[in-house]
N, C-alpha and C positions, 0 to 999 in steps of 0.2 A: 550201646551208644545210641543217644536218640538222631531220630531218622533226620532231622533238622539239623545236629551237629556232622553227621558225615556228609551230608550235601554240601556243607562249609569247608568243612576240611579236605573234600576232595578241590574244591573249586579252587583253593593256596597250593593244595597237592599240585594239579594241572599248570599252576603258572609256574611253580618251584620245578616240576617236571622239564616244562619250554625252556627256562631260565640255566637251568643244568646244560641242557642239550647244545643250548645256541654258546653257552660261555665258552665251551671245547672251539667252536666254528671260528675259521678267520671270517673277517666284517663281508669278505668279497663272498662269501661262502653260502651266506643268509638267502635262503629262497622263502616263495611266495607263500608256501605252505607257513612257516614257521612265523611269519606275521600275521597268518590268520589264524593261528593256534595264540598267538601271544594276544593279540583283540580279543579273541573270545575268554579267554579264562582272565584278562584283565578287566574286561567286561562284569563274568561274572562275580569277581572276587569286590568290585564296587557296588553292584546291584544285590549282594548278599551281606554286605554290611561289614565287609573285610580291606576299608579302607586304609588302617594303619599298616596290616601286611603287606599291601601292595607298593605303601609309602617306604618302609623299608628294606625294599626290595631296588623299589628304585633307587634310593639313598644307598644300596651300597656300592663301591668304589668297582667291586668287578662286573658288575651290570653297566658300568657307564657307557659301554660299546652299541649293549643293546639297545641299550633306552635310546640312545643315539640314534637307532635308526628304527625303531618300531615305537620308541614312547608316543609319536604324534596320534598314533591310532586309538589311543584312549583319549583324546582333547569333548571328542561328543555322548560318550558314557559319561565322560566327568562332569560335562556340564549339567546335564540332566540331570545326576547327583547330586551335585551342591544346590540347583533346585526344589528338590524332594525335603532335603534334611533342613530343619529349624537353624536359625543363626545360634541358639547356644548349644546346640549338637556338636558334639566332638568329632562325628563322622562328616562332617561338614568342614571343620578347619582341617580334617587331615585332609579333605581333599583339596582343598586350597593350596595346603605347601606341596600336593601332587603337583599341581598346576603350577606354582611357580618353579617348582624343580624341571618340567618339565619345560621349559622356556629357558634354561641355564643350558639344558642337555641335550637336548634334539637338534635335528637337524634343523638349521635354521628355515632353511626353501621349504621341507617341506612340513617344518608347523607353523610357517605363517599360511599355507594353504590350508590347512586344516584350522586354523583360529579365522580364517575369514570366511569356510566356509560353514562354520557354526553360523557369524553374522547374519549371511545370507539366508542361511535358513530358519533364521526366527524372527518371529511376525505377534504382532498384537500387540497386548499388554506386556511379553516378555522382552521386549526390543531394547529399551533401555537398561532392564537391568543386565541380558547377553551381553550388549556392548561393554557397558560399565566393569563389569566383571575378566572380560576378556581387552580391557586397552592395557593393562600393564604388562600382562604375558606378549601382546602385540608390539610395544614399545620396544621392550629387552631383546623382542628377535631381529626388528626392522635395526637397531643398533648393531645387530651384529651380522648382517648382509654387508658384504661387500660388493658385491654385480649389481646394477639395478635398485640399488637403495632408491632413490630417487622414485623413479617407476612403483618400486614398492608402497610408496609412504603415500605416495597419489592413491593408486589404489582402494587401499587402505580406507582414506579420507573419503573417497568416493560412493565405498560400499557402506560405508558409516551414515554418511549422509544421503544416501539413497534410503536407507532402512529406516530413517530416524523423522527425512519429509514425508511420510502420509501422516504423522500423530498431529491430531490438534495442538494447537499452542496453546495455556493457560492464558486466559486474558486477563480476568474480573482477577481481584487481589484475594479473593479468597480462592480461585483456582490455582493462582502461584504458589499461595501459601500451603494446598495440599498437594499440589502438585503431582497429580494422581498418576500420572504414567513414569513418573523419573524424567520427565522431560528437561526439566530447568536444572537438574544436578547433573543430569547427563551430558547437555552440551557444554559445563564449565569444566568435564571432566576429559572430554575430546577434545578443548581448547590445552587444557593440561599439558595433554597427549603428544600436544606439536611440540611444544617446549626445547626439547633438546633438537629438535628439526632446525627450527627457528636459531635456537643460536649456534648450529653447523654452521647456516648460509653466513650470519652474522660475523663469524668469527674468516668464514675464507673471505668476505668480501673487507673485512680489515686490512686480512693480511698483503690483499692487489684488488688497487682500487682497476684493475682492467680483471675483477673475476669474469669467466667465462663458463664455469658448468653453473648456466640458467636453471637445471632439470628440477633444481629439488626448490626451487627459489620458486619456480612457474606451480609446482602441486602444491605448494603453500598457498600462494595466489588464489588459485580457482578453490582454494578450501574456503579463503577468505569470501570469493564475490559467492561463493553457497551457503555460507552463512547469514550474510546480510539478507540475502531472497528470503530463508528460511533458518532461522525464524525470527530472526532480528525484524522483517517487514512484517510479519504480521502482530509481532507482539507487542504488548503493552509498555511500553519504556519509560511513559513520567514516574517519577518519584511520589511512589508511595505510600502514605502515611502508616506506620507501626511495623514496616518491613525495615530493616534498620541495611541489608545488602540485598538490593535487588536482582534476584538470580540472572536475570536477563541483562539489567545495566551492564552486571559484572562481565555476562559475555560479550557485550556491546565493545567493552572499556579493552578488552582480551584482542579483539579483533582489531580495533583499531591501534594498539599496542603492535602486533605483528606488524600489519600495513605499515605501520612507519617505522619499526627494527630493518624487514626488509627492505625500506626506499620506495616503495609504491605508492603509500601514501597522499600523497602532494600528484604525483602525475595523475593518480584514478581521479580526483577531486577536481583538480583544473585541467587537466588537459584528455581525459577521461579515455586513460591508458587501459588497453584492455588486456587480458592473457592471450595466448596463445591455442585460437580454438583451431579443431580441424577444419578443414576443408568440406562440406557438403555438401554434398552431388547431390543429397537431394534437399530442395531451395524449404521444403516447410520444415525440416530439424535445421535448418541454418537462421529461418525468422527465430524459431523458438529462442536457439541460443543467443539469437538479438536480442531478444524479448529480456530473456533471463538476466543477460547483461544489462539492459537499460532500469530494469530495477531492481538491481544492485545497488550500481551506480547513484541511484533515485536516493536508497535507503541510508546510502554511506554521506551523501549529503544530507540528508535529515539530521544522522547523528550527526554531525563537525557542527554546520547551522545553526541548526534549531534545539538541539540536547545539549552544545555546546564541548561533545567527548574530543578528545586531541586536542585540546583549544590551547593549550600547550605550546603545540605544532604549527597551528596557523600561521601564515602567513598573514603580517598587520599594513602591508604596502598597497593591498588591492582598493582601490575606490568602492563606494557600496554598489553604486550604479552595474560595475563589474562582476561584485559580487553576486549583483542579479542579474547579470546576465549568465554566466556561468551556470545559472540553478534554474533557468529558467524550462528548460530542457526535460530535467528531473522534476521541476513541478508537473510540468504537463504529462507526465509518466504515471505521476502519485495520482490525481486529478480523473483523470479517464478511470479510474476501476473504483467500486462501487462497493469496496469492503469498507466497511466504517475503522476499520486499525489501520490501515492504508492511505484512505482520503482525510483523516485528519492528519497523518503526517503530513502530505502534501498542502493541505491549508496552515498547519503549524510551520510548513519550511517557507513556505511563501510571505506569512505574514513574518518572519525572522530577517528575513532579504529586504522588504519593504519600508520595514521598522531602522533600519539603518541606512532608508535613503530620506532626504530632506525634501518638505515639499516643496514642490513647483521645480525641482531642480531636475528631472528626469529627462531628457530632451525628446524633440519628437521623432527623431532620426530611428530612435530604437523600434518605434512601431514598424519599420522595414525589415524587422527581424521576424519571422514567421510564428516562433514562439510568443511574442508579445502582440499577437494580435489574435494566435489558438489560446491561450490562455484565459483569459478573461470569457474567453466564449466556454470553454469548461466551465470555469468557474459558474457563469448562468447555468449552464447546466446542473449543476450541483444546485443551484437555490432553488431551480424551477424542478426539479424531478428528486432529488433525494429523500428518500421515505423517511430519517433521523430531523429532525428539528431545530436543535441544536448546532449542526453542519450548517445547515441552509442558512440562518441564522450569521454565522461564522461568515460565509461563504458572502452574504451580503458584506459584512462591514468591512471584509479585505476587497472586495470591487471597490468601494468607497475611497478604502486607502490608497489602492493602485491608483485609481484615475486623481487622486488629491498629489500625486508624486509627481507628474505631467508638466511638463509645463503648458500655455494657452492652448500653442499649434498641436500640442501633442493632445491633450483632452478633445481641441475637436476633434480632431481624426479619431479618436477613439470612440468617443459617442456615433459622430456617424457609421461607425462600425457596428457598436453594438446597437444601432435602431436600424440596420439592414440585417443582422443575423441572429438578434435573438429570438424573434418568432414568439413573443410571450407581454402580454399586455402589462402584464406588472412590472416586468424589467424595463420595458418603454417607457411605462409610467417615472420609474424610479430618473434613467435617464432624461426626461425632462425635465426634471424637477432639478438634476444638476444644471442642466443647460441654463433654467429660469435662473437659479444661486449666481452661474459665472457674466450671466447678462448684469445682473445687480452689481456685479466687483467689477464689471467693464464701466458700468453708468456712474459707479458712485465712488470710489475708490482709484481706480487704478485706468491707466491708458492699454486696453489691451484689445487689439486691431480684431482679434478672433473672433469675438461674440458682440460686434458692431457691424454696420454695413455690408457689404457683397458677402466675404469670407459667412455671417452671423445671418443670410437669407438662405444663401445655400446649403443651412442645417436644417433651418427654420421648413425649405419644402417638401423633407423629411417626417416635421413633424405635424406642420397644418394639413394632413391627409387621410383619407378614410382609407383601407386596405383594398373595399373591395368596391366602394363607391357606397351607395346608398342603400344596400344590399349587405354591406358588412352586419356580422353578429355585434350587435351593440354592448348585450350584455357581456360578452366574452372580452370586447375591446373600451370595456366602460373604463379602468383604470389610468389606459392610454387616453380615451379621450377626453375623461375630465382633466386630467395633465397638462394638457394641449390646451383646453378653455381658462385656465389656469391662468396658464403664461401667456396665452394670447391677452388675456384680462391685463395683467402685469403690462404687458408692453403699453397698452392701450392708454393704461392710466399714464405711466410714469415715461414716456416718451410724447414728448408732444408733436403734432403733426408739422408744425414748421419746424422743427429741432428733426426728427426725425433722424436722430442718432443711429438707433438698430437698422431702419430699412425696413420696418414694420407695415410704413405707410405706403410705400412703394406698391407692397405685394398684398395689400387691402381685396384687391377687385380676384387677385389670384387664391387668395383664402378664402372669399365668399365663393367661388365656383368651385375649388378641390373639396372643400372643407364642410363650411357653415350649411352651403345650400342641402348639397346630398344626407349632412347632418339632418335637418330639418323631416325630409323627406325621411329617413329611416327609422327616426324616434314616432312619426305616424305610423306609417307601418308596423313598426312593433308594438306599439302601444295597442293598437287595432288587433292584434293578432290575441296577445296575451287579455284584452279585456273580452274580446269573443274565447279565447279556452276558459276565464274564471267562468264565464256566463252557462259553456257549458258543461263545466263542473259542476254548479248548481244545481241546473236542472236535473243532472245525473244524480245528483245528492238525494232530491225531493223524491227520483222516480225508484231509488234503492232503498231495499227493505231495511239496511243497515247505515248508520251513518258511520261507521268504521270501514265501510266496505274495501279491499285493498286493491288498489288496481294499479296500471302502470301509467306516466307520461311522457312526451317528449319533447324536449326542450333544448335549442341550438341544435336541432338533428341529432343530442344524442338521446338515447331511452335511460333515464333516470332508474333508478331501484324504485320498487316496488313498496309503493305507501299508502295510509288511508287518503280519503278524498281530500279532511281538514291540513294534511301537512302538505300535499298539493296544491291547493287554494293559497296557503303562507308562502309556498317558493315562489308563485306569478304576482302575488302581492308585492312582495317584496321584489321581482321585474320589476313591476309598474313604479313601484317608488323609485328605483333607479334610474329609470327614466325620466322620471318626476325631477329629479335630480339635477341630470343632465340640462334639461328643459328650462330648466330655471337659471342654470347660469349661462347658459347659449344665450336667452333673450337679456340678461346682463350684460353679456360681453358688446352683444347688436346695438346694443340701447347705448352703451358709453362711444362705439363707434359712431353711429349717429350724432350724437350729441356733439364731439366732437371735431367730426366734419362738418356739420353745423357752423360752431363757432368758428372756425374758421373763414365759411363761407362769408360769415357778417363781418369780423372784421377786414375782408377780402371786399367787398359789397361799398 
């Protein structure tokens, strides 16, 4: 007999051996030796390729005692088995129906320790197909627990989704579509999993409407707010083109299914119900679970809002106004973090909210709300610092829409908000240039007290100002201050000094001394400064053996990168033209003022 065949047939001999001995023993009888004799030759006889014997062993009717109470000990040979073997290997399916027989027969307690502690110990690339492989055998035991099902099914859910958040999310449509780790068939397949959990609660909360065992209703729950975090929030969810079921929508569509079977639904979304966390003594795992919570929360309104999943469900009685207030919470959640899968949802939820309110109808009461006055200041922040284009882009035309929602008193107060906090010349600039639009619709159009007289000077002192006096960086606050000469132009022409509608003329003598003088004085200055660096850049030009030579400069205090002399000479050129700029509509704006106060004077004269 070759030496390879009695290695095999001792290794069925050995478990045929255990299987004799233990079938004589009553169940109470079984000691610790004889489970470690029945691992190891069950062991061997799968690692040796003698899966069907051992499946027949199990399968018969006088073994059912043992497997009973030693089958769990082969759950991590087998798994590693059915790894090893190809899917059209026959040693592969018989150890499949090992496994599910092994879930029919064992003790329930202790192979769902043994099936979760496989979970726990696989990592990597193997993560979802472990899991995937092991939620059915997991199912059929958690159904047949009676202590602690509840406890159990939390668990469960918990060590799933512990092992499943470190994997990337597929974003790009050709990453779903390969979906290289099982990620996107694995969480439809955990969503699966809950099924008959889900309609346990379902069915006892039918039967009294005063149900009271919460336990398995609350590990539903917190499966549900760990889903949305991960990976509903960072994943791709529009609809995309030649995916005909998008793996993710579907678990979008799954979760939000659950939420509203169990009744949470509706509370998480409006009144922003939360589960049942512990208690932690210590305060930074207690932020976290804040943390985790609030974008949830964030994500689960994105879906209903802005993907429109449950729309179903919705409640059609809320005002929009409400609507946005309710979300405005979870924009500013979405808003602060800096992942481009994240901050577009929160720009997409925001402009969903905004889009269902009518302009001018937003009152100004709401800016008392804290949210509606952090919000928009994120939002600058996303235009002025996000590295994406597109975003910032975005990010501008929803400020647009917010402050278009307002009504008069509510747009002032908002602008004057955002020219104290957003520290950014471009956003100041843009903000004037609203201010100039609503002086126009106050003068020509419409009676509205906001952008006329006292209320329309005490914006205006805001914006006739230099930052830092005559000493401000010109070129850094050129945006801002062509703006400002802008609208001062505007007022100048289209208000006349005896009409003096806005209050323009009032604050004449107080715009020349904030404003125009320290103006004057700093475009010398600068102008002096930058025509002495071109002057000696040149010289440095004529005295270097190269005229590429690379050197560095510095400009507004900061040290630019490192360039030849010629694209150094083109940035202070281009200073000087800006100031050039400036210069030219200053002495416009002086020259229409003069003029007239002038006329005035003569027909005053």
């Amino acid at each position: 007999m070759p030496e390879e065949q009695k290695q095999t047939t001792m290794a069925v001999d050995e478990l045929q051996a255990i299987i004799q001995r233990c079938q004589i023993l009553e169940e109470a009888d079984f000691k610790g030796e004889d489970f470690n004799l029945f691992q190891v030759a069950g062991q061997k006889c799968l690692e040796d390729g003698y899966a069907a014997q051992l499946l027949e062993v199990i399968q018969n009717e006088k073994n059912k005692v043992i497997i009973k109470n030693m089958g769990w000990n082969l759950i991590s040979p087998l798994v590693r088995c059915i790894f090893v073997y190809k899917k059209e290997d026959d040693k592969r399916e018989h150890c499949l129906k090992i496994l599910e027989k092994l879930a029919q027969l064992c003790n329930p307690k202790e192979l769902f320790l043994g099936l979760l502690e496989q979970i726990e110990q696989t990592s990597g690339e193997r993560v979802c197909q472990t899991v995937m492989l092991l939620l059915q055998p997991l199912q059929t035991v958690l159904l047949k627990l009676q202590n602690k099902k509840a406890y159990s099914v939390g668990v469960s859910l918990a060590m799933i989704m512990n092992q499943l958040t470190p994997l990337p999310v597929p974003y790009t449509k050709q990453q779903i579509q390969e979906d290289k780790l099982g990620l996107c068939q694995c969480c439809n397949a955990v969503v699966d999993f809950t099924k008959p959990f889900v309609n346990e609660v379902v069915k006892n909360m039918e039967k009294s409407s005063e149900y009271n065992d919460m336990e398995l209703k609350e590990e539903l729950l917190k499966f549900c707010m760990k889903s949305l975090k991960y990976p509903l929030l960072t994943a791709q969810l529009e609809e995309l083109e030649g995916i005909d079921e998008h793996p993710f929508r579907h678990f979008a569509a799954e979760i939000i299914d659950i939420l509203w079977d169990i009744k949470e639904l509706i509370p998480l979304v409006f009144l922003h119900r939360k589960s049942k966390n512990p208690e932690w003594e210590n305060q930074e795992f207690a932020d976290i679970e804040q943390k985790n919570t609030a974008d949830s929360l964030a994500c689960l309104s994105y879906l209903m809002v802005a993907q429109h999943f449950g729309i179903d469900c919705f409640p059609m009685v809320f005002s929009p106004s409400y609507l946005l207030q309710c979300n405005m919470m979870n924009i500013e959640v979405l808003l602060k973090r800096t992942e481009e899968s994240i901050l577009s949802k929160g720009l997409d939820l925001f402009e969903s909210c905004l889009l269902r309110v009518e302009d001018n109808s937003l009152l100004h009461q709401y800016l008392e709300f804290r949210d509606f006055i952090n919000v928009p200041q994120d939002l600058v922040k996303v235009m002025t610092l996000c590295p994406i284009e597109h975003l910032r882009k975005k990010s501008l035309s929803i400020l647009q829409l917010y402050i278009n929602k307002f009504d008069t008193e509510g747009k002032h107060t908002l602008f004057r908000c955002l020219l104290k906090t957003s520290n950014h010349a471009g956003v100041e600039g843009y903000v004037i240039k609203n201010i100039k639009d609503q002086i126009h619709l106050s003068l020509t159009a419409c009676d509205n007290t906001w952008f006329i007289g006292h209320h329309l000077i005490s914006l205006l002192d805001l914006v006739f100002l230099l930052p830092e006096g005559a000493e401000t960086d010109l070129l850094q606050h050129s945006d801002r201050i062509m703006a400002s000469l802008n609208l001062l132009r505007y007022l100048v022409i289209k208000d006349c000094e005896n009409d003096n509608q806005t209050g323009v003329w009032t604050m004449i003598p107080r715009i020349e001394q904030n404003f125009l003088k320290p103006l004057h004085v700093g475009l010398n200055m600068s102008k002096a400064h930058y025509e002495a660096e071109i002057k000696n850049k040149k010289e440095n030009k004529k005295e270097a053996q190269s005229p590429n030579t690379v050197c560095s400069v510095t400009v507004s205090g900061e040290k630019m990168p490192a360039m030849t002399t010629e694209m150094q000479l083109q940035v202070l050129h281009s200073a000087l033209f800006t100031f050039d700029l400036i210069e030219s509509v200053l002495a416009r704006v002086e020259e229409l003022i003069e003029v007239k106060i002038k006329a005035v004077m003569d027909e005053n004269s």
